[in-house]
C-alpha positions as CSV (number, residue, x, y, z in Angstrom):
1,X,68.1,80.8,103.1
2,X,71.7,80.6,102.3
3,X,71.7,82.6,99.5
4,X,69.9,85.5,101.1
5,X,72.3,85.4,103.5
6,X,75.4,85.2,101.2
7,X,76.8,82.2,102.8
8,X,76.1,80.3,99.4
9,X,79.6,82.8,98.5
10,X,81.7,80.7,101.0
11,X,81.0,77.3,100.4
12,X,83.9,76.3,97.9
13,X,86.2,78.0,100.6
14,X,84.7,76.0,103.3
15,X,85.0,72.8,101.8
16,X,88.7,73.9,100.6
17,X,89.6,74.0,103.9
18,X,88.0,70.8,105.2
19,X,90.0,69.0,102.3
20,X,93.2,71.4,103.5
21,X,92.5,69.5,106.8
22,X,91.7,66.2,105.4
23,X,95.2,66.3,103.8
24,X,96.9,67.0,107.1
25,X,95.1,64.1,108.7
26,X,95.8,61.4,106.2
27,X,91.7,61.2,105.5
28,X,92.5,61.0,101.7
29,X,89.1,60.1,100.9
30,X,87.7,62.4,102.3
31,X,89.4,65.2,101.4
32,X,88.9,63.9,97.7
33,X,84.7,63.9,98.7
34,X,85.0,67.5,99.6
35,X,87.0,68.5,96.5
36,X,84.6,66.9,94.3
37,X,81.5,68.6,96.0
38,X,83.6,71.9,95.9
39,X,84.2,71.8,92.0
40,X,80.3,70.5,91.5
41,X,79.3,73.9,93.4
42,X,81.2,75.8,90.8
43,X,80.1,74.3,88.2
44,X,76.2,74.5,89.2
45,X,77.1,78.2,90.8
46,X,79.8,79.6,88.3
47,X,81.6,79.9,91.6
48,X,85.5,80.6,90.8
49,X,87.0,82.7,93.7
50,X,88.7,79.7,95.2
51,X,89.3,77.6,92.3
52,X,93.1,77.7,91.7
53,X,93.4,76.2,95.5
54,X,91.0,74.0,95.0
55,X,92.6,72.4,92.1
56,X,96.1,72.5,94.3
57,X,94.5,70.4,97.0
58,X,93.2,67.6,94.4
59,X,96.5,66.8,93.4
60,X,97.8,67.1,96.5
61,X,95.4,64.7,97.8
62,X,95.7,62.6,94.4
63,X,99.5,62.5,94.9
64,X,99.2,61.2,98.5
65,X,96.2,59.0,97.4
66,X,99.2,57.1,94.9
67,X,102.9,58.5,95.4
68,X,103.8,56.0,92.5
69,X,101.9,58.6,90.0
70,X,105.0,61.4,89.8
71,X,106.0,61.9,86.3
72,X,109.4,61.3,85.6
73,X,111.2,64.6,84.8
């Protein structure tokens, strides 16, 4: 039914901004769970409207997940 409806097109965006409010809760994990579902959905769906933020809030999440993993500059 989603994809009659078009809500299919928003589902990367939605789980963008569940991770967006993982992040600001400290839920690391989960915010890394709906990051990895978002990137399977463009991968089965050739989804890529949101993809640029999507990859921001991984290594957001990935450098909160382990501070320790900054490059040195």
């Amino acid at each position: 039914m989603a994809s009659t409806t078009g809500a299919e097109m928003w589902h990367t965006y939605n789980l963008a901004q569940l991770a967006e409010a993982c992040v600001k809760a400290g839920r690391i994990d989960e915010g890394l769970e709906a990051i990895a579902e978002a990137l399977d959905v463009m991968q089965q769906k050739g989804e890529r409207w949101w993809e640029a933020e999507i990859y921001r809030l991984r290594g957001e999440l990935l450098l909160k997940q382990n501070p320790c993993a900054l490059p040195e500059v």
